[in-house]
matplotlib code that plots the C-alpha trace (Angstrom):
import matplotlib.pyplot as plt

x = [0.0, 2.8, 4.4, 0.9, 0.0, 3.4, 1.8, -1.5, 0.4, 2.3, -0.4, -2.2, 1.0, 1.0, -2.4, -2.5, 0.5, -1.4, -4.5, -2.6, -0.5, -3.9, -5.7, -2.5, -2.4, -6.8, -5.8, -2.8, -5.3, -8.1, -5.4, -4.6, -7.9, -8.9, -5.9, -6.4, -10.5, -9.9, -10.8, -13.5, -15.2, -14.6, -16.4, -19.2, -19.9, -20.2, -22.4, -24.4, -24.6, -25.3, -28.4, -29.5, -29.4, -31.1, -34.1, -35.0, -35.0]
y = [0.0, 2.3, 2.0, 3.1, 6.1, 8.7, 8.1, 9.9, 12.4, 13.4, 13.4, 16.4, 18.7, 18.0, 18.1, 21.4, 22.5, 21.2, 23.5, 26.5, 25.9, 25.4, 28.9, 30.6, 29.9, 29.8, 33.8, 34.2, 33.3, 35.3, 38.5, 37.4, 37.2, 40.5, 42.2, 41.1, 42.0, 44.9, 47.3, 45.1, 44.8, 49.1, 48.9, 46.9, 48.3, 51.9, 50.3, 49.2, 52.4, 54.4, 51.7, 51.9, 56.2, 55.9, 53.7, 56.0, 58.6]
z = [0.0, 0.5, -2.7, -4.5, -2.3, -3.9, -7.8, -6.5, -4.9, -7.5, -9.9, -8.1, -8.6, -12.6, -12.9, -11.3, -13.5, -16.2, -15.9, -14.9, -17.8, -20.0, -18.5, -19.6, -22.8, -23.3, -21.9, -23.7, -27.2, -25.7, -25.7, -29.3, -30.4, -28.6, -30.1, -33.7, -33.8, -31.9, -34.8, -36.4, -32.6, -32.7, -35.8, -35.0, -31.7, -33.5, -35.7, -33.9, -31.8, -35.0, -35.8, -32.3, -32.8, -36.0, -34.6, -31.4, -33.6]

ax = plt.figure().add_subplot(projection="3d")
ax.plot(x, y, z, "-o")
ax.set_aspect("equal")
plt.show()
């Protein structure tokens, strides 16, 4: 029984190394992403304020 109880335990350190490792690069895209659409999101969003002006008016 001793000899199986260390694999456990060192499975929780990788596999918490794992998902910080996998949240870093998910944020890492997201900044990507953000920073490539960053003019077409600009675009939309005052397109869709100049449709929202046009209506109430």
């Amino acid at each position: 029984r001793n000899a199986k109880k260390p694999a456990p335990t060192q499975a929780v350190p990788e596999t918490l190394h794992t998902h910080a490792d996998l949240y870093t690069h998910a944020h890492t895209q997201a900044c990507i992403y953000v920073f490539r659409h960053m003019f077409t999101f600009a675009h939309m969003h005052t397109h869709i304020q100049t449709h929202v002006h046009i209506c109430i008016h």
